[in-house]
ChimeraX commands (.cxc) that place a marker at each C-alpha (Angstrom):
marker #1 position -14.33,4.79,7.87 radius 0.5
marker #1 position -11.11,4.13,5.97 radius 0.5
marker #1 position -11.32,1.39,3.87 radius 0.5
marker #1 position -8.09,0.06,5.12 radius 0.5
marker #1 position -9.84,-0.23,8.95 radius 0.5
marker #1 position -13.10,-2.22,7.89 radius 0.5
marker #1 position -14.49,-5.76,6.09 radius 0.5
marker #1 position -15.17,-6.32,2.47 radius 0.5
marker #1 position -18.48,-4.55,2.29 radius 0.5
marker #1 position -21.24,-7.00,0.19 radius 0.5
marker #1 position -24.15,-5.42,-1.51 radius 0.5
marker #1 position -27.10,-7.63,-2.74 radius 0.5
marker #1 position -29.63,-5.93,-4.79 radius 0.5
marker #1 position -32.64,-8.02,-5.68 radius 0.5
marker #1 position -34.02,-6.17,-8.51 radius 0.5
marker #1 position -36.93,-8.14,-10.03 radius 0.5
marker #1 position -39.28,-5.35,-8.88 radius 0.5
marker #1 position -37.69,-2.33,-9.50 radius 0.5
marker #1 position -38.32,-0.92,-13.19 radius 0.5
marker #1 position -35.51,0.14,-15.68 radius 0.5
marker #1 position -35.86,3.74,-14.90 radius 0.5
marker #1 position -35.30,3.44,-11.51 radius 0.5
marker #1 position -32.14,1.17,-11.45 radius 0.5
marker #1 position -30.83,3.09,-14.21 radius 0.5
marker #1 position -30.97,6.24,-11.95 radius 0.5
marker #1 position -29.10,4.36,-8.99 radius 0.5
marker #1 position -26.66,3.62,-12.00 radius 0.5
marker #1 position -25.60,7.13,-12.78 radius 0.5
marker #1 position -23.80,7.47,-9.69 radius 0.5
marker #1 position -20.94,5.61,-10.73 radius 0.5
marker #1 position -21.29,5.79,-14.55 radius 0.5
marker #1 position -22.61,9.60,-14.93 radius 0.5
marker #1 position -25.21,10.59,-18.11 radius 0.5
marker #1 position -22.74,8.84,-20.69 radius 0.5
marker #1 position -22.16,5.72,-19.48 radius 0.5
marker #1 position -25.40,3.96,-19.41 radius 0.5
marker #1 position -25.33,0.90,-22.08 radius 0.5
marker #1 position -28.15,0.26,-25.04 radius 0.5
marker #1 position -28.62,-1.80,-27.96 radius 0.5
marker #1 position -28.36,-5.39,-26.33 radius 0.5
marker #1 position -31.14,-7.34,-24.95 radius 0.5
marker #1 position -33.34,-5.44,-22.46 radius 0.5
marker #1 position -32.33,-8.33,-19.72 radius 0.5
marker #1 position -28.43,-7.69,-20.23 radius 0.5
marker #1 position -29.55,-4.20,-20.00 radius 0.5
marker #1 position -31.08,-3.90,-16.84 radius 0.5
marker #1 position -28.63,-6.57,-15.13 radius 0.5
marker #1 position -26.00,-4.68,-16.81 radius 0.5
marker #1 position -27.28,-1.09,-14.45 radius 0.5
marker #1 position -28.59,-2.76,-11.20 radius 0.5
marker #1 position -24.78,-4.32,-11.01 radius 0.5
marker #1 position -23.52,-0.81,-11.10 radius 0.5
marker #1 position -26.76,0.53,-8.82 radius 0.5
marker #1 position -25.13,-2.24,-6.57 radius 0.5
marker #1 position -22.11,-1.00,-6.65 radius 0.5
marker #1 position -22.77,2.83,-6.58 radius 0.5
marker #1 position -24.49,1.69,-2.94 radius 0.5
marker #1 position -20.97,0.04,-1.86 radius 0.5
marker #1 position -19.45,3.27,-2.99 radius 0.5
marker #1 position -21.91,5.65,-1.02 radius 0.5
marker #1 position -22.08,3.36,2.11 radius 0.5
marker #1 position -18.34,2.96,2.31 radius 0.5
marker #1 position -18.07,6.87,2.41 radius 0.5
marker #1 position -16.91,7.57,-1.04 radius 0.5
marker #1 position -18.10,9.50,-3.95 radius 0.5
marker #1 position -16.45,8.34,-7.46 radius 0.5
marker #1 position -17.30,6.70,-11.13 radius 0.5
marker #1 position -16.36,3.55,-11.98 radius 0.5
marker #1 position -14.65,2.19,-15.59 radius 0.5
marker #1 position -13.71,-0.91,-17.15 radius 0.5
marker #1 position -10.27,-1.30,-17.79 radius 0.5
marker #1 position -9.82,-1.34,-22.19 radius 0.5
marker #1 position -7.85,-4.48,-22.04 radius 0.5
marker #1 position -9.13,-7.32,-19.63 radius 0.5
marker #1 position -12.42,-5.27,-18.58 radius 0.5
marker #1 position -12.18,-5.16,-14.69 radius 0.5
marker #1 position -13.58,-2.42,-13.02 radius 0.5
marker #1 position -11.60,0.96,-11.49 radius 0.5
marker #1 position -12.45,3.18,-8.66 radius 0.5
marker #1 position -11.77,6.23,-10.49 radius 0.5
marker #1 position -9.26,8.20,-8.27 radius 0.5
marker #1 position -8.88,5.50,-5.69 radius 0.5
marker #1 position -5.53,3.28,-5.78 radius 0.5
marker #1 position -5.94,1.96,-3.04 radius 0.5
marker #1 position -10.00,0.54,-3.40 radius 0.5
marker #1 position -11.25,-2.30,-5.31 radius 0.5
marker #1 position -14.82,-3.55,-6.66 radius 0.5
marker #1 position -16.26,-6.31,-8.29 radius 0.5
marker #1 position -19.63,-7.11,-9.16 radius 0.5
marker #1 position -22.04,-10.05,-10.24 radius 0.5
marker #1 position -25.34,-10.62,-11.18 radius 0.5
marker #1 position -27.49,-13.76,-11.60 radius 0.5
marker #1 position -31.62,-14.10,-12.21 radius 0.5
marker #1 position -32.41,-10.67,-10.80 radius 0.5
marker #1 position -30.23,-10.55,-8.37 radius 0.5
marker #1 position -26.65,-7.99,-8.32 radius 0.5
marker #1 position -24.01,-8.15,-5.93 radius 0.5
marker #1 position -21.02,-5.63,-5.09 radius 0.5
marker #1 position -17.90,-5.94,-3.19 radius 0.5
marker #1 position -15.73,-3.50,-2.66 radius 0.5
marker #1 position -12.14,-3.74,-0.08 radius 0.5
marker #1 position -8.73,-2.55,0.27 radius 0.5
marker #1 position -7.27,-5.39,-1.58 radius 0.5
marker #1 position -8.21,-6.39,-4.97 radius 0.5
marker #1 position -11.77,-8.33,-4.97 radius 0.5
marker #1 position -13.64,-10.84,-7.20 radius 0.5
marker #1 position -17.68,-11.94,-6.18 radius 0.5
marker #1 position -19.38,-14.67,-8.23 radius 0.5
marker #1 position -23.27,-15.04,-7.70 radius 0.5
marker #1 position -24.89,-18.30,-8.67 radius 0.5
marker #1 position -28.66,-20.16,-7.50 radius 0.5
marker #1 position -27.65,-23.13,-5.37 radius 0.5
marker #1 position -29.84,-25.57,-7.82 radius 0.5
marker #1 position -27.65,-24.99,-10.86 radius 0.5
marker #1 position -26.56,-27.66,-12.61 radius 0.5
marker #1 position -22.46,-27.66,-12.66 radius 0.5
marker #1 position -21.12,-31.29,-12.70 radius 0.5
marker #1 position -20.48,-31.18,-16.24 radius 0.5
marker #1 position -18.77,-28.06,-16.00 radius 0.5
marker #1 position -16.33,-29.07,-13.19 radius 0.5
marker #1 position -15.40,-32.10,-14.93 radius 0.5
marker #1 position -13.81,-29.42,-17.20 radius 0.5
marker #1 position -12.19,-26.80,-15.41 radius 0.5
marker #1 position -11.18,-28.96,-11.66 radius 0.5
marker #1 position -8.45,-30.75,-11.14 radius 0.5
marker #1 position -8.45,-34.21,-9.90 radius 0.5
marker #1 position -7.66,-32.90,-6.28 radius 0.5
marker #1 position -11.10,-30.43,-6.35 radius 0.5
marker #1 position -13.02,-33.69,-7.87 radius 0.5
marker #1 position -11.56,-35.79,-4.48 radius 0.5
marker #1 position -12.56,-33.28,-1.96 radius 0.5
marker #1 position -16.29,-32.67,-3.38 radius 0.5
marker #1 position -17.08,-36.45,-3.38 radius 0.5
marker #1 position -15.95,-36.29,0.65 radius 0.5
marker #1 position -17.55,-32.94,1.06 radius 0.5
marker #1 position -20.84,-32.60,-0.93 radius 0.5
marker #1 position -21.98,-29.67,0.83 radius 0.5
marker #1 position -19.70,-26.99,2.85 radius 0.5
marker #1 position -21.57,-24.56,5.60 radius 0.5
marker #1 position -25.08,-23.56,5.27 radius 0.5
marker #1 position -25.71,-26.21,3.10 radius 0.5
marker #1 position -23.78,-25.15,0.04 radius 0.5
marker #1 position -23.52,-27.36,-2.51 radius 0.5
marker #1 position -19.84,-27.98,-3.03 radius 0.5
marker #1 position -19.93,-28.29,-6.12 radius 0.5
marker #1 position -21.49,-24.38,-6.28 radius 0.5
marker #1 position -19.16,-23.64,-4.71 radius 0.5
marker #1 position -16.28,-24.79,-6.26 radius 0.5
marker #1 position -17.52,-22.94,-9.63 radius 0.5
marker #1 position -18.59,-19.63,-7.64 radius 0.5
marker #1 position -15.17,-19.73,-5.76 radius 0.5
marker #1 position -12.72,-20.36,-9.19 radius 0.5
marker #1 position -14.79,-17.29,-11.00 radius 0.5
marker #1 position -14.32,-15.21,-8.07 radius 0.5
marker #1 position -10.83,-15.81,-7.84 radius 0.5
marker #1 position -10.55,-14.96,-11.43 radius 0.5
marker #1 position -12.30,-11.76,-11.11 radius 0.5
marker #1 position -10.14,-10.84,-8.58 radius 0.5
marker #1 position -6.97,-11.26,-10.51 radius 0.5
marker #1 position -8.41,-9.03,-12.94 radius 0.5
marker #1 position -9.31,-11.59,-15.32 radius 0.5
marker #1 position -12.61,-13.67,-16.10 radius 0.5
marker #1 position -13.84,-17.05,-17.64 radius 0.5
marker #1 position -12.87,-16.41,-20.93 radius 0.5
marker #1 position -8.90,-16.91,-19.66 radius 0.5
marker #1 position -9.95,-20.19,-18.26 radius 0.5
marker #1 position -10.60,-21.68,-14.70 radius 0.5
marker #1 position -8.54,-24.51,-14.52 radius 0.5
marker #1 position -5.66,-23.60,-12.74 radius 0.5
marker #1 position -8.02,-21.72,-10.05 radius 0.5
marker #1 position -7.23,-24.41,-7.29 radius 0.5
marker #1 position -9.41,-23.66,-4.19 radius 0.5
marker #1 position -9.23,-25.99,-1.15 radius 0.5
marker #1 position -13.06,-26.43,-0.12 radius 0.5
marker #1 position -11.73,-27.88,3.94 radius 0.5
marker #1 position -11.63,-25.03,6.11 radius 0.5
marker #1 position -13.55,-22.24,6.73 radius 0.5
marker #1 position -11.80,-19.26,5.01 radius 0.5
marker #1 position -10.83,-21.53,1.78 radius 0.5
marker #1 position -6.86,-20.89,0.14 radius 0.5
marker #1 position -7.08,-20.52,-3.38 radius 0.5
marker #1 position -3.58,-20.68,-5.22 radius 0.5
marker #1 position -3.24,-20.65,-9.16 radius 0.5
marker #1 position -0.52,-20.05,-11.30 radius 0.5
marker #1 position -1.76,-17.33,-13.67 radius 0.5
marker #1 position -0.86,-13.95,-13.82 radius 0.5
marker #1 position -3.46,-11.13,-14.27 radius 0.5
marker #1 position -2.98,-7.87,-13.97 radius 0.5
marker #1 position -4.15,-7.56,-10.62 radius 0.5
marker #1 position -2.84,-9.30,-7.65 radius 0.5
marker #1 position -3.44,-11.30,-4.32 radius 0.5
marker #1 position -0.43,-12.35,-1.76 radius 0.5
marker #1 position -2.42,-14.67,0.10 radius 0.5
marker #1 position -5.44,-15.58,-2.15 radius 0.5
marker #1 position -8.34,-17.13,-0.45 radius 0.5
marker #1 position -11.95,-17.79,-0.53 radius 0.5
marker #1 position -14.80,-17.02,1.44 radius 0.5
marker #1 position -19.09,-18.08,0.86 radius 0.5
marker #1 position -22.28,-15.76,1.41 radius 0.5
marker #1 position -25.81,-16.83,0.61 radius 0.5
marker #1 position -28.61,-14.99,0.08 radius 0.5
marker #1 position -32.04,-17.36,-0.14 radius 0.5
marker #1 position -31.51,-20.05,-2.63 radius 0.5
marker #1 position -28.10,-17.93,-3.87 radius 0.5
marker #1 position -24.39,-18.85,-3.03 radius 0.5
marker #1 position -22.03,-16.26,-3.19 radius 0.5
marker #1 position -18.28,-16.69,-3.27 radius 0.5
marker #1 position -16.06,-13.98,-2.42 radius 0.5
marker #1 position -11.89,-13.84,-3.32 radius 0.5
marker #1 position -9.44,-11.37,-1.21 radius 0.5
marker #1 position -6.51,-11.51,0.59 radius 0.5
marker #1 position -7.29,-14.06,3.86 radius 0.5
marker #1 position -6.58,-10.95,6.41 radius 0.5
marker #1 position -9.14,-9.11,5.22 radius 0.5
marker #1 position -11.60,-12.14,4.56 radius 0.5
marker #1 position -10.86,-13.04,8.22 radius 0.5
marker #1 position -12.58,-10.04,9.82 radius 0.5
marker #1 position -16.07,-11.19,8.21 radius 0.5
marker #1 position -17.82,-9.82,5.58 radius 0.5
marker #1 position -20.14,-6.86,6.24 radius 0.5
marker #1 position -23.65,-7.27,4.23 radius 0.5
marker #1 position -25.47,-4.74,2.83 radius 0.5
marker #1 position -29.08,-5.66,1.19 radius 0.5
marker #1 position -30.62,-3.06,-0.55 radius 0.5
marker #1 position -33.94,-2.03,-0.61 radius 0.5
marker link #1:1,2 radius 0.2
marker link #1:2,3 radius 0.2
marker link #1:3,4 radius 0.2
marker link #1:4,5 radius 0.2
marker link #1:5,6 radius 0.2
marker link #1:6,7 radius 0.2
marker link #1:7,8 radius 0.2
marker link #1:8,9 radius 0.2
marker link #1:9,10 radius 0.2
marker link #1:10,11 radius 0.2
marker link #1:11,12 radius 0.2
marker link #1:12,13 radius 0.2
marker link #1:13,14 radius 0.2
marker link #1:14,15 radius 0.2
marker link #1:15,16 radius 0.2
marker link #1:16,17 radius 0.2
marker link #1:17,18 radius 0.2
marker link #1:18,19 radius 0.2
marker link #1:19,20 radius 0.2
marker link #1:20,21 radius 0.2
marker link #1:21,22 radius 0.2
marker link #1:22,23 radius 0.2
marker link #1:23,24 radius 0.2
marker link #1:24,25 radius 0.2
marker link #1:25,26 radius 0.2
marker link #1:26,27 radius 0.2
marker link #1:27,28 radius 0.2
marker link #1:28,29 radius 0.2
marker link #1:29,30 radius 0.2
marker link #1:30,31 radius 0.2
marker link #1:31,32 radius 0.2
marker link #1:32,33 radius 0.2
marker link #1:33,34 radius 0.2
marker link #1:34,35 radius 0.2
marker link #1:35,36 radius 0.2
marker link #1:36,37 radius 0.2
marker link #1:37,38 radius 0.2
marker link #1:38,39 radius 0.2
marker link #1:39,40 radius 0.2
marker link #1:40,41 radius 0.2
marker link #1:41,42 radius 0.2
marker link #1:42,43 radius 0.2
marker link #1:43,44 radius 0.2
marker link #1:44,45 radius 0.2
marker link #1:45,46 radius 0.2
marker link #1:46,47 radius 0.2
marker link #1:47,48 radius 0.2
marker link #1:48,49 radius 0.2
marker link #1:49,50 radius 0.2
marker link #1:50,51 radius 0.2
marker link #1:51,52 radius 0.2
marker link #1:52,53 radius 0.2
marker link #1:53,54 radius 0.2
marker link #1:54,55 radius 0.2
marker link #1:55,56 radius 0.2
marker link #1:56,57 radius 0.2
marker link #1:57,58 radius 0.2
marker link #1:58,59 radius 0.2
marker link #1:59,60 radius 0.2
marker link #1:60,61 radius 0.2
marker link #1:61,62 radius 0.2
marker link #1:62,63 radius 0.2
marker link #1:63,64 radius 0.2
marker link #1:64,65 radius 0.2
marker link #1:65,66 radius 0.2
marker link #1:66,67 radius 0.2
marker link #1:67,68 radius 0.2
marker link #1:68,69 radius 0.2
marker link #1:69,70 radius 0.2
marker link #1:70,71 radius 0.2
marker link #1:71,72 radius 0.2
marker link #1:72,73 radius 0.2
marker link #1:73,74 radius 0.2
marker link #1:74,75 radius 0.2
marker link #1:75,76 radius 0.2
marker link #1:76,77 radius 0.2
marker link #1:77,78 radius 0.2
marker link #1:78,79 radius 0.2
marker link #1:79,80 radius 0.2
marker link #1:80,81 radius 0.2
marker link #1:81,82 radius 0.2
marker link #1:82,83 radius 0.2
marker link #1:83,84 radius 0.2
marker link #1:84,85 radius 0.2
marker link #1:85,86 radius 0.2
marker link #1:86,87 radius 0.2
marker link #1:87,88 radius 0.2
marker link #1:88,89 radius 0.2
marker link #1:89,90 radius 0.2
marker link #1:90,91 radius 0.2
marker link #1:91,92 radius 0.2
marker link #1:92,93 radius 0.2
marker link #1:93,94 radius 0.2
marker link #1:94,95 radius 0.2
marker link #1:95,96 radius 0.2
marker link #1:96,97 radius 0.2
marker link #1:97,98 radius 0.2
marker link #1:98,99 radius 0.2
marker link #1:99,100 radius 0.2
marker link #1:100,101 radius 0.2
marker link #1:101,102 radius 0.2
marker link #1:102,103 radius 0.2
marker link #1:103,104 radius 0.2
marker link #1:104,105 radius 0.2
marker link #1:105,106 radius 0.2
marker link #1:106,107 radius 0.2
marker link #1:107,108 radius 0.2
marker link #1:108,109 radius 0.2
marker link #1:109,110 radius 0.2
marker link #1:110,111 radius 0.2
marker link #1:111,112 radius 0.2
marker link #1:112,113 radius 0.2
marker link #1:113,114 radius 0.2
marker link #1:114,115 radius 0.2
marker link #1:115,116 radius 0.2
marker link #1:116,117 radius 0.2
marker link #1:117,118 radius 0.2
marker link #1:118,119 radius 0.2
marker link #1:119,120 radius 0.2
marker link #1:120,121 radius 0.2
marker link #1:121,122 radius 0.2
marker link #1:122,123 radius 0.2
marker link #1:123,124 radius 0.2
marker link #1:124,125 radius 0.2
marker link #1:125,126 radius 0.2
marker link #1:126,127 radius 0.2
marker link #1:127,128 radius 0.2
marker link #1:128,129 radius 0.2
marker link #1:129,130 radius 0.2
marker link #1:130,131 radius 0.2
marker link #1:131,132 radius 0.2
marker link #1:132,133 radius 0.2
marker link #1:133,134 radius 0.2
marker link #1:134,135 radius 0.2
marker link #1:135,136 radius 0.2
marker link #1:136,137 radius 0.2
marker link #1:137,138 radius 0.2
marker link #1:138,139 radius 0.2
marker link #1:139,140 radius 0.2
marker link #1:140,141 radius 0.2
marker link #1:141,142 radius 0.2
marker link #1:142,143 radius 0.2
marker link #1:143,144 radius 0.2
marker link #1:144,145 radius 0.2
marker link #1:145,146 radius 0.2
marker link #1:146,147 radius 0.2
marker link #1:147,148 radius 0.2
marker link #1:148,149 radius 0.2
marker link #1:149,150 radius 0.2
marker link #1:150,151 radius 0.2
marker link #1:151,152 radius 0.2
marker link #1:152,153 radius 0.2
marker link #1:153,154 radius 0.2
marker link #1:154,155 radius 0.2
marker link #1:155,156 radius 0.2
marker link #1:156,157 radius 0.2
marker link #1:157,158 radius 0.2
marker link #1:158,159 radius 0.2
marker link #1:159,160 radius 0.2
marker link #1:160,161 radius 0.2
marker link #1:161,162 radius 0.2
marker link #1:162,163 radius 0.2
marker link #1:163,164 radius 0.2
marker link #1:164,165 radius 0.2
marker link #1:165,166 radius 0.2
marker link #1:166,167 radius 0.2
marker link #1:167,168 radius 0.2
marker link #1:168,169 radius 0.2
marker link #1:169,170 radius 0.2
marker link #1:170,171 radius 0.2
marker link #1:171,172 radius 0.2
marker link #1:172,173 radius 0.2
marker link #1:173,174 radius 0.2
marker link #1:174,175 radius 0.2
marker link #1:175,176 radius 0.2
marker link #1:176,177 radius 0.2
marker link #1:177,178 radius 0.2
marker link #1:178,179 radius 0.2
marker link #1:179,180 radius 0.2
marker link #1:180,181 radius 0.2
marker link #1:181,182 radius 0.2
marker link #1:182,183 radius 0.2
marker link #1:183,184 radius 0.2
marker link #1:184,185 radius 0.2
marker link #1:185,186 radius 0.2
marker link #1:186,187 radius 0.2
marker link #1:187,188 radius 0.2
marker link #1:188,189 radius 0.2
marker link #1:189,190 radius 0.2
marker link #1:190,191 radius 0.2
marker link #1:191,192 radius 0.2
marker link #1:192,193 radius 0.2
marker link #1:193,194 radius 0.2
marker link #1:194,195 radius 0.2
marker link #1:195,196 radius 0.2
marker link #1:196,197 radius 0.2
marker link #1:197,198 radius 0.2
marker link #1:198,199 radius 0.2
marker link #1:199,200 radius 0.2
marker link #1:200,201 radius 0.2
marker link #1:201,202 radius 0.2
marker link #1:202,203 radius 0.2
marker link #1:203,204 radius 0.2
marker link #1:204,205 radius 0.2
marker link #1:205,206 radius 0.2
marker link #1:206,207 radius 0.2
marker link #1:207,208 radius 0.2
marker link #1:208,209 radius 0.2
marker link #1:209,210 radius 0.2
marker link #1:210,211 radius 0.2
marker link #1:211,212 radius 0.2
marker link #1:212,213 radius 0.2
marker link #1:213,214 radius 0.2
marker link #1:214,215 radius 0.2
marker link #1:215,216 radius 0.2
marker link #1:216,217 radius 0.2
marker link #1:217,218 radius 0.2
marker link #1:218,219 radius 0.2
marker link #1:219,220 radius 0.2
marker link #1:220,221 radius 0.2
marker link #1:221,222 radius 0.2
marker link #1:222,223 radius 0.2
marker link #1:223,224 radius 0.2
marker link #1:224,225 radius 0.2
view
């Protein structure tokens, strides 16, 4: 199926039994023989692969057979060959997740117990500080506060960028269901109309950034096994 025709496709891959071998294997699809990282900690390692195991399955489900690279300057991913596809992934614990649509993506996976209010006092905004003490948890009890942090990564990701250029001026409405995000920064990849969407998985929340059209036809999920 085109990619154009169907949802943002969501792999989770929970990876705490699978050894390195293996999820460095499901790697290779994506990175071929060269592009398999060493030399940091054997945790960073493995999380490093099973993201990219993750998102070789998007790849292969979706229909398509390409690499992936980071971009040299900000570090997001490319669908080799494909303009017109974009992925994201994120890991937590021993847990990776993939997304991959027709309009640029970001995915931010986080446990539902973590401890964030510092945090937010940081990076919200006195409007996003309002709305969580009215709405402590949105559907599925999701912690708002999760979700807030999930949802302002994601929508960094998704413009191409990351933490390290800052959250605060990721603004995400937390009142309806598919949540508008609006910011004023300028990555180098882009959204027309931004918005926000929330997965879980167990005791996992995981917030998804696209353009609202295609976060309105539902998010297909893919666990794999």
């Amino acid at each position: 199926m085109a990619p154009s025709s169907r949802q943002i496709l969501l792999v989770i891959f929970p990876y705490s039994e699978r050894g390195e071998e293996e999820i460095r294997n499901r790697a290779l699809a994506v990175l071929g023989n060269g592009g398999t990282r060493r030399g940091t900690s054997e945790k960073r390692n493995l999380a490093y692969h099973a993201g990219r195991a993750a998102a070789a399955e998007a790849l292969r489900a979706a229909g398509f057979s390409a690499k992936i690279e980071a971009d040299s300057g900000y570090g997001f991913l490319r669908v080799v060959g494909q303009r017109n596809l974009f992925l994201n992934i994120s890991h937590t614990d021993n847990i990776a997740v993939a997304c991959l649509g027709s309009a640029s993506v970001g995915v931010d996976i986080e446990s539902k117990h973590r401890e964030v209010s510092k945090v937010l006092k940081r990076v919200a905004i006195a409007e996003e500080l309002q709305q969580l003490e009215r709405l402590p948890f949105i559907k599925e009890e999701i912690p708002s506060g999760i979700a807030l942090w999930s949802a302002k990564e994601a929508f960094s990701k998704a413009l191409g960028m990351g933490i390290k250029f800052g959250l605060h001026d990721f603004v995400i409405d937390l009142s309806s269901t598919i949540h508008k995000a609006r910011t004023r920064q300028r990555g180098p990849l882009s959204l027309t109309h931004p918005a926000v969407s929330f997965e879980t998985f167990g005791d996992y929340v995981i917030a998804i950034c696209s353009e609202r059209e295609l976060l309105n036809r539902g998010i297909e999920q893919l666990v794999l096994s």
